[in-house]
N, C-alpha and C positions, 0 to 999 in steps of 0.2 A: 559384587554386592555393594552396596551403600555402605558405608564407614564412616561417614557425617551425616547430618540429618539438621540443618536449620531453617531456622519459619521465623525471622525477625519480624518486630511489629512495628520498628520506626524503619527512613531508608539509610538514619545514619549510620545505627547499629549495621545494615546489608551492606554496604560500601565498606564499609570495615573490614567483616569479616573478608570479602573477597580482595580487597586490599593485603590479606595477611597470604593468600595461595589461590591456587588455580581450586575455579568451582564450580560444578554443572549448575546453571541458573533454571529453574524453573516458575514458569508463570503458569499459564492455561496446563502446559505439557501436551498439549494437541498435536503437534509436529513432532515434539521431544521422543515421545513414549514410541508412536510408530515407525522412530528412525533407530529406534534399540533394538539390538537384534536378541539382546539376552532379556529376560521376561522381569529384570528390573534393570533401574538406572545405576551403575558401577560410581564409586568415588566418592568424594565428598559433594553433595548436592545443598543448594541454598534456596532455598524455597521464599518465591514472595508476593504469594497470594496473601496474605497477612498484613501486607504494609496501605492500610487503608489509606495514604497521600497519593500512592499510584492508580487510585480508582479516580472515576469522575471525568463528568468534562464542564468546563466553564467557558466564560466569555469575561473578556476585559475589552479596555479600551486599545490593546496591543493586536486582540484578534480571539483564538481559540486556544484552549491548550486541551486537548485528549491526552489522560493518564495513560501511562504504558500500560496500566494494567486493567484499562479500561476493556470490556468484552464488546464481540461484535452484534451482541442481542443490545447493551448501554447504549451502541452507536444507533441501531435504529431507535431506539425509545426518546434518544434527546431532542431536545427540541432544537433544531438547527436550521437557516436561512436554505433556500432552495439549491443554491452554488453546492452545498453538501448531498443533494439528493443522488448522487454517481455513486458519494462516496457507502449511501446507507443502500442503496441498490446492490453496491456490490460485498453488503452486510452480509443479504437474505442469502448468498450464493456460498458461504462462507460453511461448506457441508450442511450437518442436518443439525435441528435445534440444540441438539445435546452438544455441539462441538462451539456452536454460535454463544450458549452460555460459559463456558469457559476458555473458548480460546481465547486468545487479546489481541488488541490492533499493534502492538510491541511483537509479540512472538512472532506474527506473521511477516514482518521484516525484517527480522532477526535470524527469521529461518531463510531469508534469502531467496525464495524459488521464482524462478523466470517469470509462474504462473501464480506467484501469488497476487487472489483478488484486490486486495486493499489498496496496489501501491498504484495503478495507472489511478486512481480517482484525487488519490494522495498527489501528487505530480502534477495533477491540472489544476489541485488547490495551493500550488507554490508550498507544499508543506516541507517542514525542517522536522529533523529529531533530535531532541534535549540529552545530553550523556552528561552522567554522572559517577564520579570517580570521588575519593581521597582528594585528589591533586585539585580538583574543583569542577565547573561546569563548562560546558561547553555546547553548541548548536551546529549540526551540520544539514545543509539541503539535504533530502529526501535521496537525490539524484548523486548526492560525493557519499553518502551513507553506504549506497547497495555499491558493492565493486565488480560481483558477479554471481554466477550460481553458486550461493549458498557460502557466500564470501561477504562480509560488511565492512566497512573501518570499525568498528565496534571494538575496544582494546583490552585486553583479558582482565583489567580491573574496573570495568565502568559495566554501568548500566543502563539501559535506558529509561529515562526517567519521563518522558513525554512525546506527545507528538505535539508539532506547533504551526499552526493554522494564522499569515497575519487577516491583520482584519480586511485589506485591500481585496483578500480572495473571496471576503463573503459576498461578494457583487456576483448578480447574473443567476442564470442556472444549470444545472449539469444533469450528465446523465451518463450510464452506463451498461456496456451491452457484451456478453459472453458466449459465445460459439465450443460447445462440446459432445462430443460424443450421445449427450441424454442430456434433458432439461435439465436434471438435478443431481446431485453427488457426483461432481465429477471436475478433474484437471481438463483446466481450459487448453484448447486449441489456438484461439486468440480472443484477446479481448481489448475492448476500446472501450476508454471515459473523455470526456469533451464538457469542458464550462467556458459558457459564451456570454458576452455582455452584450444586450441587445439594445441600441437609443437609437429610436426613430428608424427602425426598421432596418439599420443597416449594425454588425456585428461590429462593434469597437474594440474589442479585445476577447481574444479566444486561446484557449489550450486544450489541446488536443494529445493523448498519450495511450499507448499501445501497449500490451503486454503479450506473456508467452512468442514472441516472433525477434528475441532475442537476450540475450546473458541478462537482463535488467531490463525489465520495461521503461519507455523512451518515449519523452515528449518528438512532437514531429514539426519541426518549425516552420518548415516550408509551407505544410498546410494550414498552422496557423495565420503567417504570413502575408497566403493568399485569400483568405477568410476574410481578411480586415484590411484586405486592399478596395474592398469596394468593388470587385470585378463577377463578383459571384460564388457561385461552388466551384472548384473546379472538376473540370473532365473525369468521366474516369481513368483514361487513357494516363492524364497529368497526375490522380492522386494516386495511381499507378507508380510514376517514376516517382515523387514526394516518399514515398513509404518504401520503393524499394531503395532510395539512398541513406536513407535513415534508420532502417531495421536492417535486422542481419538474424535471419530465421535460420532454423536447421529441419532437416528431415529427420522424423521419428515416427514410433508406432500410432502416433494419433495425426499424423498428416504431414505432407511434404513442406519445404521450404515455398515451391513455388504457391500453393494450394492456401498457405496462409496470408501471401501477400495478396491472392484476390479476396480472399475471402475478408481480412483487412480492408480492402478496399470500398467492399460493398457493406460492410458494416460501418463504416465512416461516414460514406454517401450514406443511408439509412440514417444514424443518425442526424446527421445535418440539414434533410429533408426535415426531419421532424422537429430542431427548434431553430431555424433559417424565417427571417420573415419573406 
């Protein structure tokens, strides 16, 4: 059973307290609640739905900053340049409304999962995540952040306190696309996000990033590479090998290792068809 119970309203006071001992952090609790096998959360728990600095999302002259505690229903509601449409696409997939109002774009990284929606759209927007500690602040790429399934650098005294978006990524625009089992409520088999800058008809800079088809969803260089070589789409044959060097899939109950890299492949060419001039 629970034995602490805090809901601070600054994050100085949250930093604190978890500075003093180890403490189940809770945000949305969307991941939290259904990875407890007992029918509440054990220990001392720190609760920080309450710290209204963690809500919001703004714009400066540096780029974006999304609050950790900002929810996936905030992210479609804001008003953001089309380079973010992957990112709110892969909002609406984010379970069913009741989960999109409380879970946060923090927890979902925090929880780590191969298939969590948020991080390939994150990835193709060069995003960082902001931690905060006692000791001070700090910024890590999106990509040095996740280490594996359900593993972060994340340090038992910090939190997160941001996501951060620079402003170079608000160019272009994205898109994102999810292969599962049923249109809706459900862990991805694979999923693809891709934000392209398009001048004169030819892709000048592109990011391309895959999820579920290995330990951390994975920008694919290669194919960005040959995107903004000016030579075209490539093959399928070629975004075949591109994705089978650069993922590292596993066979499970929702599809084989080989099954997603086509399946990967044709959801790439799909997309790229569809904003390629």
């Amino acid at each position: 059973m629970i034995s602490e119970y805090h809901r601070p309203s600054d994050l100085d006071h949250a930093v604190a307290l978890l500075a003093e001992k180890h403490r189940t952090v809770l945000a949305g609790g969307t991941d939290l609640f259904p990875a407890t096998k007992a029918q509440s959360l054990a220990g001392s728990v720190l609760d920080l739905s309450g710290i209204d600095a963690l809500r919001g999302i703004s714009e400066d002259a540096h780029g974006w900053r999304i609050g950790a505690g900002a929810t996936w229903t905030d992210v479609m509601r804001a008003d953001l340049p089309g380079a973010f449409d992957g990112l709110t696409l892969a909002a609406r997939e984010v379970g069913a409304v009741q989960i999109q109002n409380a879970g946060t774009i923090a927890g979902n990284l925090c929880n780590a999962s191969p298939a969590a929606d948020g991080v390939p759209p994150l990835l193709t927007l060069d995003a960082s995540v902001e931690l905060v500690s006692a000791r001070g602040v700090r910024a890590l790429p999106l990509s040095e952040f996740l280490i594996g399934p359900r593993h972060t650098a994340l340090e038992t005294d910090e939190i997160v306190s941001a996501v951060l978006v620079p402003a170079t990524s608000g160019a272009g625009r994205s898109d994102f696309r999810k292969l599962g089992a049923r249109n809706h409520l459900v862990i991805s088999i694979v999923m693809v996000a891709g934000r392209f800058v398009i001048e004169d008809r030819q892709i000048t800079d592109a990011r391309v990033a895959i999820g579920s088809c290995s330990a951390t969803a994975r920008r694919v260089p290669r194919v960005e590479d040959a995107l903004t070589g000016g030579k075209g789409l490539p093959s399928p044959d070629l975004m075949t090998e591109y994705l089978s060097d650069a993922l590292d899939p596993i066979d499970d109950v929702r599809g084989s290792a080989a099954y997603r890299i086509d399946a990967a492949t044709a959801m790439v060419s799909r997309m790229l068809e569809g904003v390629c001039p």
